[in-house]
N, CA, C and O atoms as a CHARMM CRD file, in Angstrom:
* protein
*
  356
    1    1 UNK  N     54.33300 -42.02900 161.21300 PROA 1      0.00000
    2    1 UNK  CA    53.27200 -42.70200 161.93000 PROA 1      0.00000
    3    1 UNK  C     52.86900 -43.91900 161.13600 PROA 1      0.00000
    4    1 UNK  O     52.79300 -43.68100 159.93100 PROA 1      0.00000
    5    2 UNK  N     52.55200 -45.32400 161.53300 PROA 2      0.00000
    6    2 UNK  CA    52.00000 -46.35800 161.26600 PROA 2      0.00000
    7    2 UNK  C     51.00400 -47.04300 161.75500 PROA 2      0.00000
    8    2 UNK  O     50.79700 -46.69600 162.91800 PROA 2      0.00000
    9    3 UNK  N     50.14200 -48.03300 161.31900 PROA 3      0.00000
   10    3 UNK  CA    49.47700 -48.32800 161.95700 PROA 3      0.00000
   11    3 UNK  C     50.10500 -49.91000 162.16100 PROA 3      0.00000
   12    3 UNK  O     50.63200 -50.45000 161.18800 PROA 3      0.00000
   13    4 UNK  N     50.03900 -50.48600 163.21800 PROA 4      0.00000
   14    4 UNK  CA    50.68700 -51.59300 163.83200 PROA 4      0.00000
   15    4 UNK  C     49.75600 -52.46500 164.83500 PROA 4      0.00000
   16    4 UNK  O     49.61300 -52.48100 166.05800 PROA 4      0.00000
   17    5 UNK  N     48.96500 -53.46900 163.31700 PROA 5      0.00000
   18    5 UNK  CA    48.01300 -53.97900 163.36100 PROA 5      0.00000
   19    5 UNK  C     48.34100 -55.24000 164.64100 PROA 5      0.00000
   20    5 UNK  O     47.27800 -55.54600 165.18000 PROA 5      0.00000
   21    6 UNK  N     49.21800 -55.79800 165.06300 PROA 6      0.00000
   22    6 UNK  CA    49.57100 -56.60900 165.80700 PROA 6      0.00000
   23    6 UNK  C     49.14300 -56.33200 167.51300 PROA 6      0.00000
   24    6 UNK  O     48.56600 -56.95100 168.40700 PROA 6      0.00000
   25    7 UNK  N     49.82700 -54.97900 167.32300 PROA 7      0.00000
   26    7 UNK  CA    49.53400 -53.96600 169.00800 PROA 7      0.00000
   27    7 UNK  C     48.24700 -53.52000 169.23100 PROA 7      0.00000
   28    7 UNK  O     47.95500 -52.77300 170.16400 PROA 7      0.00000
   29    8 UNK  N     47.13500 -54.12300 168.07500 PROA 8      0.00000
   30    8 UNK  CA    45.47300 -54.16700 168.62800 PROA 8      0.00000
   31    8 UNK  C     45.39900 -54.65200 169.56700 PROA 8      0.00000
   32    8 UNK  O     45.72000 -53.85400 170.44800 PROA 8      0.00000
   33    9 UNK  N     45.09200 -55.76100 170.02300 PROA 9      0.00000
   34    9 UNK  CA    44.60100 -56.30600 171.02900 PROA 9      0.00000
   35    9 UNK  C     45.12000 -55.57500 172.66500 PROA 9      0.00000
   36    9 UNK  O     44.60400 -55.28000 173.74400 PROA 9      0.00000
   37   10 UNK  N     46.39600 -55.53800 172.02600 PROA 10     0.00000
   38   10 UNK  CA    46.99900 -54.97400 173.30800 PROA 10     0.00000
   39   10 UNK  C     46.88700 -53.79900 174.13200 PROA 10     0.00000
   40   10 UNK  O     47.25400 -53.57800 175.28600 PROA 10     0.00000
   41   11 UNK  N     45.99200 -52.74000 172.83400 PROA 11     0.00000
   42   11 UNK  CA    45.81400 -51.50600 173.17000 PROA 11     0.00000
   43   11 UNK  C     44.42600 -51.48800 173.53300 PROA 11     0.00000
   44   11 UNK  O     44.00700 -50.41100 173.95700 PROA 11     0.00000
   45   12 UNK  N     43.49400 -52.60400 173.44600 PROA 12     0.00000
   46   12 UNK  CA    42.38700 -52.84500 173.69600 PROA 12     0.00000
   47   12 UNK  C     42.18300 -53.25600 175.49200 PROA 12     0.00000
   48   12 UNK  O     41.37400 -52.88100 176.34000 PROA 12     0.00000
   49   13 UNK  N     43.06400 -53.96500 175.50900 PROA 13     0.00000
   50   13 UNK  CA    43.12800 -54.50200 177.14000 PROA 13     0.00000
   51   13 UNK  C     43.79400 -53.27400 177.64400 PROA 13     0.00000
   52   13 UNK  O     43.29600 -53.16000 178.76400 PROA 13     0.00000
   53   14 UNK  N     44.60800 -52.30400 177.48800 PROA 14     0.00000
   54   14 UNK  CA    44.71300 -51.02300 178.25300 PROA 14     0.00000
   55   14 UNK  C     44.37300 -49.98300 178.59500 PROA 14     0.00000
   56   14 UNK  O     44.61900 -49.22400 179.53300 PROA 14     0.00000
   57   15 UNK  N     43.36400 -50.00000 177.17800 PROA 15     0.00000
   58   15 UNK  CA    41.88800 -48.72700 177.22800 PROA 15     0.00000
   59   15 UNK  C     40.80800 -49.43400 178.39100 PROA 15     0.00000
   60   15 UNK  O     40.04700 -48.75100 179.07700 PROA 15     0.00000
   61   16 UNK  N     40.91600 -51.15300 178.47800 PROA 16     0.00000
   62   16 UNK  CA    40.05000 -51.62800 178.93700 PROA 16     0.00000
   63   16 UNK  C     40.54200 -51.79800 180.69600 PROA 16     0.00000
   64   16 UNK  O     39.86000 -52.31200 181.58200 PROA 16     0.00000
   65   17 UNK  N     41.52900 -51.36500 180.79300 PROA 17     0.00000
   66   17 UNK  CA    41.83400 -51.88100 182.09600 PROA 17     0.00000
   67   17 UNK  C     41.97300 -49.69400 182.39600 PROA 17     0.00000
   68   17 UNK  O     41.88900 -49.36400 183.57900 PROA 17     0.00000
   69   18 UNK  N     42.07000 -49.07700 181.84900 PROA 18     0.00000
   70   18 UNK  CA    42.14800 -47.75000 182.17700 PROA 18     0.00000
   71   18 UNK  C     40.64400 -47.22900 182.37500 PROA 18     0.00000
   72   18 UNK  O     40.37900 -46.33800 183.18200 PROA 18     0.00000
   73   19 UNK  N     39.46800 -47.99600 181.39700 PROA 19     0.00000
   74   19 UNK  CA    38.13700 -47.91300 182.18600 PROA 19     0.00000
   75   19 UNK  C     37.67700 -48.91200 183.79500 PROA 19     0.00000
   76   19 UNK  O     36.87400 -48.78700 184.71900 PROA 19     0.00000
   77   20 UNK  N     38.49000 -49.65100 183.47800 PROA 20     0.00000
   78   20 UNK  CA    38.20000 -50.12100 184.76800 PROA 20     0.00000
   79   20 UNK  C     38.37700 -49.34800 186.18500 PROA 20     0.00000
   80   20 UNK  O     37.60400 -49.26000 187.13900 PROA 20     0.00000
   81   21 UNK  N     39.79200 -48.77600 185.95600 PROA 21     0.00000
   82   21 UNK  CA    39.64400 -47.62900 186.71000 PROA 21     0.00000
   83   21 UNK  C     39.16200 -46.68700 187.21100 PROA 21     0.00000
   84   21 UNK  O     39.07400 -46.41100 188.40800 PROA 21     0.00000
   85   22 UNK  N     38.71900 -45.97100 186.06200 PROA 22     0.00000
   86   22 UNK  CA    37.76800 -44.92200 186.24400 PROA 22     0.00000
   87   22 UNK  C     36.38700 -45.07700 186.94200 PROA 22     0.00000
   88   22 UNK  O     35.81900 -44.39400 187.79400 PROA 22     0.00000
   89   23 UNK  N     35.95300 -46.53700 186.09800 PROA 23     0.00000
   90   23 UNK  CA    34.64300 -46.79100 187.05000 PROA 23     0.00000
   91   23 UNK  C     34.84900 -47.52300 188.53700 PROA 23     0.00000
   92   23 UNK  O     33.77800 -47.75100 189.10000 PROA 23     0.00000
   93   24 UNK  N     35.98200 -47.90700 189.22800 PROA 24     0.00000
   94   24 UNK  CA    36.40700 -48.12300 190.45000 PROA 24     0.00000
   95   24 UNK  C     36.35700 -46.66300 191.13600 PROA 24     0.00000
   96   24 UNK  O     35.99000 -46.46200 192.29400 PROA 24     0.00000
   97   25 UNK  N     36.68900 -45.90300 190.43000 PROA 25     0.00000
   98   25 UNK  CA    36.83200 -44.50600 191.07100 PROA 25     0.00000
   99   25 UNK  C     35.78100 -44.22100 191.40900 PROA 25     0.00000
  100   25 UNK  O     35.36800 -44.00100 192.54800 PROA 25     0.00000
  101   26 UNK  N     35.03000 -44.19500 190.01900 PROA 26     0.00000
  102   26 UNK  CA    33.41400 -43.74900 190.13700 PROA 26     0.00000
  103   26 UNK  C     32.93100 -44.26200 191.72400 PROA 26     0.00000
  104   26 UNK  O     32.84600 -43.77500 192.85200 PROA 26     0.00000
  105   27 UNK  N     32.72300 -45.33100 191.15900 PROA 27     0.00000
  106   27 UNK  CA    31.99900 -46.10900 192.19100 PROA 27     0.00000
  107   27 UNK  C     32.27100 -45.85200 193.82100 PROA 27     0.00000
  108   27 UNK  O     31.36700 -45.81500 194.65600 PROA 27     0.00000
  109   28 UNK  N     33.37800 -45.72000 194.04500 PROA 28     0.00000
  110   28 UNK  CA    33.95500 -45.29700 194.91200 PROA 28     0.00000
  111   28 UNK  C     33.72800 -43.71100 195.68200 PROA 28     0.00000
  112   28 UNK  O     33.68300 -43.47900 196.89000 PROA 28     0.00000
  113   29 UNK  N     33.66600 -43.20600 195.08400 PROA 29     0.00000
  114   29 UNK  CA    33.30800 -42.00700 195.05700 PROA 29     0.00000
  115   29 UNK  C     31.57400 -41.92200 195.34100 PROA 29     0.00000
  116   29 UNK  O     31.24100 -41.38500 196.39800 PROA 29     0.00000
  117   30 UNK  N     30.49400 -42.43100 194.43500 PROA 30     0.00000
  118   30 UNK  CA    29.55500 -43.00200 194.58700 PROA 30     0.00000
  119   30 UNK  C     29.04700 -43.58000 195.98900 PROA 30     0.00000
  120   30 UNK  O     27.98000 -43.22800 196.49100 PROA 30     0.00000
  121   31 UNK  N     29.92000 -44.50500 196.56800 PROA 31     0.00000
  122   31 UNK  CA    29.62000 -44.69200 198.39200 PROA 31     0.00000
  123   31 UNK  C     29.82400 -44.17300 199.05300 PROA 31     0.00000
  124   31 UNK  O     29.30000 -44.26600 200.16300 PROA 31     0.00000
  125   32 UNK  N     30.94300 -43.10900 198.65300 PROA 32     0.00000
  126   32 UNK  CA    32.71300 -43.08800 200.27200 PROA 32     0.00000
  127   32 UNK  C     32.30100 -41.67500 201.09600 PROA 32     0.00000
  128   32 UNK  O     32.36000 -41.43600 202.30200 PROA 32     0.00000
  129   33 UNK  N     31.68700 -40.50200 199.52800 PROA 33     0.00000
  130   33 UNK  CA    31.90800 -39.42000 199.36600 PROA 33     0.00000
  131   33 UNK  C     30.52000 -38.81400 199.64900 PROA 33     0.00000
  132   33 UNK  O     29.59300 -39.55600 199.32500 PROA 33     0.00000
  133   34 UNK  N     30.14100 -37.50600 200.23700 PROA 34     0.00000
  134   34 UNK  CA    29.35500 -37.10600 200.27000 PROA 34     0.00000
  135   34 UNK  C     29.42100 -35.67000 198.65600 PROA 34     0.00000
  136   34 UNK  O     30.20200 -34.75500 198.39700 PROA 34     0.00000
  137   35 UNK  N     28.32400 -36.13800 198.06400 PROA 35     0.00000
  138   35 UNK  CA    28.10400 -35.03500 196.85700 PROA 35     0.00000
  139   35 UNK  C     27.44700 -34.14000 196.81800 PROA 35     0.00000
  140   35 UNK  O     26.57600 -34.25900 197.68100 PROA 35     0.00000
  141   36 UNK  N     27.34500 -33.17900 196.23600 PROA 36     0.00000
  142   36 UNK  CA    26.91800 -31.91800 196.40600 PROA 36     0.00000
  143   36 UNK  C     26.10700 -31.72800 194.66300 PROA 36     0.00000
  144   36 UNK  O     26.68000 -32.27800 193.72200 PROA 36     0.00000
  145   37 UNK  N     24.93800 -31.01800 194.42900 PROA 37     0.00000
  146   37 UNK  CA    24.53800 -31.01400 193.07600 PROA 37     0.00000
  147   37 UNK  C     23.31500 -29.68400 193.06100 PROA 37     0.00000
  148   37 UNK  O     22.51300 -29.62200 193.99200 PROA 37     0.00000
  149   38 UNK  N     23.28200 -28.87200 192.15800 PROA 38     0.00000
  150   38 UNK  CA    22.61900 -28.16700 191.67600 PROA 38     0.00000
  151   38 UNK  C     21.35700 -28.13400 191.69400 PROA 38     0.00000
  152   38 UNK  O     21.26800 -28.82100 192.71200 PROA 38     0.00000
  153   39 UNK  N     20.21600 -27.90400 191.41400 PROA 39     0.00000
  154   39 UNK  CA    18.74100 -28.32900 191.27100 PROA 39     0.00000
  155   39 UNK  C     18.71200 -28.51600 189.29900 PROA 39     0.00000
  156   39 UNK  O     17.82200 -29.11000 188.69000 PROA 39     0.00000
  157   40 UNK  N     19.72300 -27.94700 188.76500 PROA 40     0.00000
  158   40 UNK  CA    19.84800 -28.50400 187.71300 PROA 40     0.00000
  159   40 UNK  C     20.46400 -29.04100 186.58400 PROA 40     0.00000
  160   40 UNK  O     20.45600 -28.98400 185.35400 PROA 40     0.00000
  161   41 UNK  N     21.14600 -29.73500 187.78400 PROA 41     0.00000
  162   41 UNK  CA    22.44900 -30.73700 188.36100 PROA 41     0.00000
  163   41 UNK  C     23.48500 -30.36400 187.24900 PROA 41     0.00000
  164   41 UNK  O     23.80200 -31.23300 186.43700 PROA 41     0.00000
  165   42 UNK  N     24.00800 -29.15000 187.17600 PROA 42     0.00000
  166   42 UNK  CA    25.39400 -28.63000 186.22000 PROA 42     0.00000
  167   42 UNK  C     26.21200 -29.67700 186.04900 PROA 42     0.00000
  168   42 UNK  O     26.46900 -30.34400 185.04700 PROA 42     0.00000
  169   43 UNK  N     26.72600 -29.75700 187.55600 PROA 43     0.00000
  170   43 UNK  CA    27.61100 -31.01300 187.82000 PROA 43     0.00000
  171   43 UNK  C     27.86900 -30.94600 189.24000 PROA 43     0.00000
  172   43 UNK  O     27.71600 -29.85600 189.79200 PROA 43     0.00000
  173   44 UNK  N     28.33100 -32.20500 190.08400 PROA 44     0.00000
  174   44 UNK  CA    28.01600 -32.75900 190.68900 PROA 44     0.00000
  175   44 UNK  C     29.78600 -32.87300 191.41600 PROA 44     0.00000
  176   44 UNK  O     30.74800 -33.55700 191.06700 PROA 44     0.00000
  177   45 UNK  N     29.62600 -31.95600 192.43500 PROA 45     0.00000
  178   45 UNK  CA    30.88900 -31.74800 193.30000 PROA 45     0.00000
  179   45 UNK  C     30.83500 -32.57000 194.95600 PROA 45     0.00000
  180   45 UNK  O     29.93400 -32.59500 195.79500 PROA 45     0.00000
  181   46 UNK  N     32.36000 -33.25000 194.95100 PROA 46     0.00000
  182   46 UNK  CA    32.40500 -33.56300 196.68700 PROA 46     0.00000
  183   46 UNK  C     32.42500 -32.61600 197.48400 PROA 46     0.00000
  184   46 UNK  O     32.31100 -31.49100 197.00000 PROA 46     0.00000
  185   47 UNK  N     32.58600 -32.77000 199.06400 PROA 47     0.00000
  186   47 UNK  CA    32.54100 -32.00100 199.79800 PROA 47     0.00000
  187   47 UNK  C     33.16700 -30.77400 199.97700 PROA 47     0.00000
  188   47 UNK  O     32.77600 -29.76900 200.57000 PROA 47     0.00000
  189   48 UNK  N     34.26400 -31.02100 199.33600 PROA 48     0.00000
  190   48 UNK  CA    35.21400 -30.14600 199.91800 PROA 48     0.00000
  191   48 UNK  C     35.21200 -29.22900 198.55000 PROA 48     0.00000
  192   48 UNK  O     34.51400 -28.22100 198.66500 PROA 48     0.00000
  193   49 UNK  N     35.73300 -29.35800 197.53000 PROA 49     0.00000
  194   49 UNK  CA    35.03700 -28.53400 195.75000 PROA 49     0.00000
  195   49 UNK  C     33.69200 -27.48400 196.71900 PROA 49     0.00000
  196   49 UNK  O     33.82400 -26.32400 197.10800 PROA 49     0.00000
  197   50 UNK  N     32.35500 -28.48900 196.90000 PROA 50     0.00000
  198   50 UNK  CA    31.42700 -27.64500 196.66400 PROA 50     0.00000
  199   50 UNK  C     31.92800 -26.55500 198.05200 PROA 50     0.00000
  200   50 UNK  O     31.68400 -25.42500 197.62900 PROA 50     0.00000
  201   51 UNK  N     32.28900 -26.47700 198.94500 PROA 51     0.00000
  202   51 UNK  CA    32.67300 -25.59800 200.30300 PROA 51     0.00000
  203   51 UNK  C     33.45800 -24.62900 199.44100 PROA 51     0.00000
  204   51 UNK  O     33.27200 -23.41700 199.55400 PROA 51     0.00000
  205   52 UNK  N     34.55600 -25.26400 198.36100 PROA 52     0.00000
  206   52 UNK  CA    35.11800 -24.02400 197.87700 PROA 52     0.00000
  207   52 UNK  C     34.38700 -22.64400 197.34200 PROA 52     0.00000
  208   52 UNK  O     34.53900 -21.45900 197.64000 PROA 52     0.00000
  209   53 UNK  N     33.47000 -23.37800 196.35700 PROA 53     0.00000
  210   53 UNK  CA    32.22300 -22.20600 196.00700 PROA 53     0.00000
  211   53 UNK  C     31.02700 -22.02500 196.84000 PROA 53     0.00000
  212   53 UNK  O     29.92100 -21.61500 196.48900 PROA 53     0.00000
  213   54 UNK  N     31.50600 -22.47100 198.22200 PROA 54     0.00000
  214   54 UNK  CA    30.56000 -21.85400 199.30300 PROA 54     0.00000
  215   54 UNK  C     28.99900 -22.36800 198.76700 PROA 54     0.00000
  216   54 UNK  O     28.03800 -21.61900 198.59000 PROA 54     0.00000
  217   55 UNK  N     29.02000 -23.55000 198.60500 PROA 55     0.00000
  218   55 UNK  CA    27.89700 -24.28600 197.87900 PROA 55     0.00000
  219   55 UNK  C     27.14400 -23.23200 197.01500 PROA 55     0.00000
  220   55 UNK  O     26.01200 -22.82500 197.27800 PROA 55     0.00000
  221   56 UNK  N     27.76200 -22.90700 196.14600 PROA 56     0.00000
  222   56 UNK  CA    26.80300 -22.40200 194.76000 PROA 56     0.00000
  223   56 UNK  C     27.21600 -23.13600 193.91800 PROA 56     0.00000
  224   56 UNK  O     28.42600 -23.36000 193.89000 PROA 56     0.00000
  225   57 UNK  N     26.41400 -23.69300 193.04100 PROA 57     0.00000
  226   57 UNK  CA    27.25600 -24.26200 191.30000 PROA 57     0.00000
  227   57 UNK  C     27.92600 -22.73800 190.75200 PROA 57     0.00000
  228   57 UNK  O     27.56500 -21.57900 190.95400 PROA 57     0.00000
  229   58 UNK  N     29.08600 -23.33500 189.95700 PROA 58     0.00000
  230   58 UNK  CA    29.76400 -22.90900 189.30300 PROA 58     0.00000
  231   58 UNK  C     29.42000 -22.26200 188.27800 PROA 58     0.00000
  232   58 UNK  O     29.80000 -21.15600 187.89300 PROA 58     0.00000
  233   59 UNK  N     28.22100 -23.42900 187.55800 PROA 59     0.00000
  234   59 UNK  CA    28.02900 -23.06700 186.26200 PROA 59     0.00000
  235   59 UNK  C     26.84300 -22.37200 186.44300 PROA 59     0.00000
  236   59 UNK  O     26.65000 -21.73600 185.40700 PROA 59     0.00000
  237   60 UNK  N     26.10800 -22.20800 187.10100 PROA 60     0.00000
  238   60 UNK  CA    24.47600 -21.30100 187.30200 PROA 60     0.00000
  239   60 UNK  C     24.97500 -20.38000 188.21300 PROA 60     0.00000
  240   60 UNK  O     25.00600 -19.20400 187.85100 PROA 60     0.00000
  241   61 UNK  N     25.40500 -20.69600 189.40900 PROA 61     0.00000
  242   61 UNK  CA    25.01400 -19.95000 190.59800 PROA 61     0.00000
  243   61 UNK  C     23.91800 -20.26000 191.26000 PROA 61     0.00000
  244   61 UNK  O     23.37200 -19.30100 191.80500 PROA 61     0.00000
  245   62 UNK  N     23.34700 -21.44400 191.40700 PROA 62     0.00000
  246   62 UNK  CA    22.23900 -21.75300 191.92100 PROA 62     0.00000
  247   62 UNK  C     22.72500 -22.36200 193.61900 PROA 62     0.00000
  248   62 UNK  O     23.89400 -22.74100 193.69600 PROA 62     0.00000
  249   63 UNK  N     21.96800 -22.44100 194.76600 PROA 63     0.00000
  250   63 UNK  CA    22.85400 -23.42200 195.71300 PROA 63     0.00000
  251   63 UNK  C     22.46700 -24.50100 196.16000 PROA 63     0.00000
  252   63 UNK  O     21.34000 -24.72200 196.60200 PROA 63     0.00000
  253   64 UNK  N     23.62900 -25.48800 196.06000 PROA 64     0.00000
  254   64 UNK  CA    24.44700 -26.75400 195.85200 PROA 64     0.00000
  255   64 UNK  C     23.61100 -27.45200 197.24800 PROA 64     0.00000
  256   64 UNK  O     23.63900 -27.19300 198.45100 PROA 64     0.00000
  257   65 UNK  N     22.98900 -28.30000 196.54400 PROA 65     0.00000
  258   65 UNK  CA    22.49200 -29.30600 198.05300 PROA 65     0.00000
  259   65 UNK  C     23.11400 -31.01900 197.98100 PROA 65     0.00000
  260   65 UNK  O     23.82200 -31.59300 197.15300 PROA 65     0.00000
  261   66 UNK  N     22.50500 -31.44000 199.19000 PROA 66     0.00000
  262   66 UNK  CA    23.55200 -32.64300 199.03700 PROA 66     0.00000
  263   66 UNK  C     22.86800 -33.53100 198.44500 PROA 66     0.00000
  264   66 UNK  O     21.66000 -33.44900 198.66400 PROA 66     0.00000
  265   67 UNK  N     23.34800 -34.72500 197.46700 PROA 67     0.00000
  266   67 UNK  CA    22.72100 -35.47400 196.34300 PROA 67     0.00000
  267   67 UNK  C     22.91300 -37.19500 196.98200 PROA 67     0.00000
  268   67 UNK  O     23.93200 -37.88000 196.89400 PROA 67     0.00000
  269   68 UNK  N     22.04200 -37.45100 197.40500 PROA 68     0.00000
  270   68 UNK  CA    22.17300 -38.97900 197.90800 PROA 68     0.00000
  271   68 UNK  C     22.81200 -39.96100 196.86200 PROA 68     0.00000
  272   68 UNK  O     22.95300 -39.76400 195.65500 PROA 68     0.00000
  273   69 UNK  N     22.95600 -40.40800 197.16000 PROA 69     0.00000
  274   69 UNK  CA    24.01300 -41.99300 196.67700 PROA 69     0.00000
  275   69 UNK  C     22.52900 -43.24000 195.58100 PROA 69     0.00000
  276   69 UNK  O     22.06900 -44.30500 195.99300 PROA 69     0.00000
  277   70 UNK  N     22.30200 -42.77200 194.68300 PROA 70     0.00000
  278   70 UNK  CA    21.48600 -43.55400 193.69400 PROA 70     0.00000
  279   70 UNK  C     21.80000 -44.81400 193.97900 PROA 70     0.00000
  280   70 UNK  O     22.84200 -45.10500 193.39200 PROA 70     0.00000
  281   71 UNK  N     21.25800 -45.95300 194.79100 PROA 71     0.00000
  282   71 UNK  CA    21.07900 -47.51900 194.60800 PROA 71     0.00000
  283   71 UNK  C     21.27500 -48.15100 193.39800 PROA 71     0.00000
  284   71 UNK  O     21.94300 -49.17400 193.24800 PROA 71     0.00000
  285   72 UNK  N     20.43400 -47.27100 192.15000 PROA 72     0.00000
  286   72 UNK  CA    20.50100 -48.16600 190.63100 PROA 72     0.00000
  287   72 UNK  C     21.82000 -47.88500 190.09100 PROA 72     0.00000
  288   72 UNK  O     22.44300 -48.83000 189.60600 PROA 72     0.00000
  289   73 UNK  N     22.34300 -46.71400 190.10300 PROA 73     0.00000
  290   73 UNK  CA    23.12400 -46.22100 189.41500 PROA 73     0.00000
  291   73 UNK  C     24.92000 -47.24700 190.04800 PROA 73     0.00000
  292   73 UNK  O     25.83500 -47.68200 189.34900 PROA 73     0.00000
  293   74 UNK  N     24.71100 -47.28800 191.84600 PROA 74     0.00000
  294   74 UNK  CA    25.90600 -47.82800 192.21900 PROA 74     0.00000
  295   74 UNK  C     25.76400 -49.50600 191.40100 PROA 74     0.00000
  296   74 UNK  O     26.80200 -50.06200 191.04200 PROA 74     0.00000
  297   75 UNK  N     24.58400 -50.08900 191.20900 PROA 75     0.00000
  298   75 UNK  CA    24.85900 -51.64300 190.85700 PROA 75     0.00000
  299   75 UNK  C     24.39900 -51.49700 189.55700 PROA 75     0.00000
  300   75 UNK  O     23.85000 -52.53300 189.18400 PROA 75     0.00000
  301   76 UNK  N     24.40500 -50.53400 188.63700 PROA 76     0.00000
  302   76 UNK  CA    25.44900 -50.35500 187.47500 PROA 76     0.00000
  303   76 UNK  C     26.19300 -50.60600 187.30800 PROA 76     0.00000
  304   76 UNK  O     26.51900 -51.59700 186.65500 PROA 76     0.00000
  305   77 UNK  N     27.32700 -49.27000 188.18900 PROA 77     0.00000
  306   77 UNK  CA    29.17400 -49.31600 188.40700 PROA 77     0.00000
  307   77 UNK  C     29.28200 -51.03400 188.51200 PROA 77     0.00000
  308   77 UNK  O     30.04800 -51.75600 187.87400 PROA 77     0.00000
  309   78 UNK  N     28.30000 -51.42200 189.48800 PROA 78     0.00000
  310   78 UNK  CA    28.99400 -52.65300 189.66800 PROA 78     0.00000
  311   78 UNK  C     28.69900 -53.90500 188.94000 PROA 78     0.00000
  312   78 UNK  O     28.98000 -55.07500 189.19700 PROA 78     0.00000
  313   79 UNK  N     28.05300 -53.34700 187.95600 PROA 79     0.00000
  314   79 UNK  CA    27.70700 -54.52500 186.78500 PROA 79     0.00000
  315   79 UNK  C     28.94300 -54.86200 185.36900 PROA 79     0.00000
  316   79 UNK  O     29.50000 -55.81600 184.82600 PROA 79     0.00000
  317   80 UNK  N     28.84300 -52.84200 185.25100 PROA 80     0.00000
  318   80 UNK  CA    30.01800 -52.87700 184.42100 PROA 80     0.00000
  319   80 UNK  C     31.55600 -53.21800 184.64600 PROA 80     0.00000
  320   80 UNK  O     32.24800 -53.68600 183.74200 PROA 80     0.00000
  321   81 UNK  N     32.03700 -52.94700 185.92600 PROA 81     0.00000
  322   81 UNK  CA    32.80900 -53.26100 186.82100 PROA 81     0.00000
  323   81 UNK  C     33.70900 -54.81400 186.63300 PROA 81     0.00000
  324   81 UNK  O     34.82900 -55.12000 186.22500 PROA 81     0.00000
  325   82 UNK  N     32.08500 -55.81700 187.38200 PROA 82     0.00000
  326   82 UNK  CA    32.31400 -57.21300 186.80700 PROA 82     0.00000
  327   82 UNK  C     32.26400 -57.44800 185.46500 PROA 82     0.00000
  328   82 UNK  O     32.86400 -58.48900 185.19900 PROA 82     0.00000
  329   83 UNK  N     31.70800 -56.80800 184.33200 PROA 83     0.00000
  330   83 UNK  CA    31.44300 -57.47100 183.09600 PROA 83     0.00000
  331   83 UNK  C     32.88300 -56.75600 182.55500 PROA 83     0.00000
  332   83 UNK  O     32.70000 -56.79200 181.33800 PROA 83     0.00000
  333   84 UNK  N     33.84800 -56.29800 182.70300 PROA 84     0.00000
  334   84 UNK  CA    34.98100 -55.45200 182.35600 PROA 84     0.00000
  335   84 UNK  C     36.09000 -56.92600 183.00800 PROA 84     0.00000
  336   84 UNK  O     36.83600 -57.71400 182.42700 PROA 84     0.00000
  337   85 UNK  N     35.71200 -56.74500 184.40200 PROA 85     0.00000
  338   85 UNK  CA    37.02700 -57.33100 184.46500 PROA 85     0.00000
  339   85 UNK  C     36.84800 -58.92000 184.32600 PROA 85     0.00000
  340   85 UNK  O     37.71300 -59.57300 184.91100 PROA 85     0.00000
  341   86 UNK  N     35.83700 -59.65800 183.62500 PROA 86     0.00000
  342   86 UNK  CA    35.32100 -60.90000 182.77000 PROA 86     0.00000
  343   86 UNK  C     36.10400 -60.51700 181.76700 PROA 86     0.00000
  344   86 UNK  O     37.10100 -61.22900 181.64900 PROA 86     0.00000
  345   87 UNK  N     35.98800 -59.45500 180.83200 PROA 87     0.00000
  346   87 UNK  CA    36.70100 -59.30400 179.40400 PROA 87     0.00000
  347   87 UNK  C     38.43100 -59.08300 179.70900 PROA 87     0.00000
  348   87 UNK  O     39.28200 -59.53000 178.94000 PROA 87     0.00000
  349   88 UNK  N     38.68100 -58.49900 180.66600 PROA 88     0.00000
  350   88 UNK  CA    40.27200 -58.44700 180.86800 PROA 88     0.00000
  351   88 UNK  C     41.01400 -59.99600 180.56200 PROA 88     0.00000
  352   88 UNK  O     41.87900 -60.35800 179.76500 PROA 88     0.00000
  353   89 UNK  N     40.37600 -60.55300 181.40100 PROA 89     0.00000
  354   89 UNK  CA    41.16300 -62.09200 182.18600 PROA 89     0.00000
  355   89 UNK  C     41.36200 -62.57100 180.73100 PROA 89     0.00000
  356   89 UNK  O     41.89600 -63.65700 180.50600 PROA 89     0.00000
């Protein structure tokens, strides 16, 4: 194993373009999808997940109601989103 100070940058723009992704997903997910969440929000399942456990969380057993789409949180995604793909170019 070495370290191969040259292939920085390069591994920087691929971690950086592999978050970009994720928060496209996010975000995406965030509008598209209807979510499902706990009252003390374990975690936070789509439609079809939470139907599997017959809307109970997983991790409590508590049951799963539907979690509206946060306004602040989507123009976040979409702050970081643009300020990501500013640093790509």
């Amino acid at each position: 194993w070495s370290f191969k100070k040259y292939r920085v940058p390069e591994l920087i723009q691929i971690l950086k373009r592999q978050q970009l992704e994720r928060l496209r997903s996010s975000l995406d997910t965030q509008t598209n999808k209807v979510r499902f969440a706990c009252e003390d929000k374990c975690v936070i399942l789509d439609f079809d997940v939470a139907a599997n456990f017959r809307f109970r969380c997983p991790e409590c057993g508590l049951i799963m109601e539907q979690k509206e789409n946060c306004a602040s949180d989507i123009k976040a995604l979409k702050q970081q989103i643009t300020r990501l793909e500013k640093e790509i170019r």
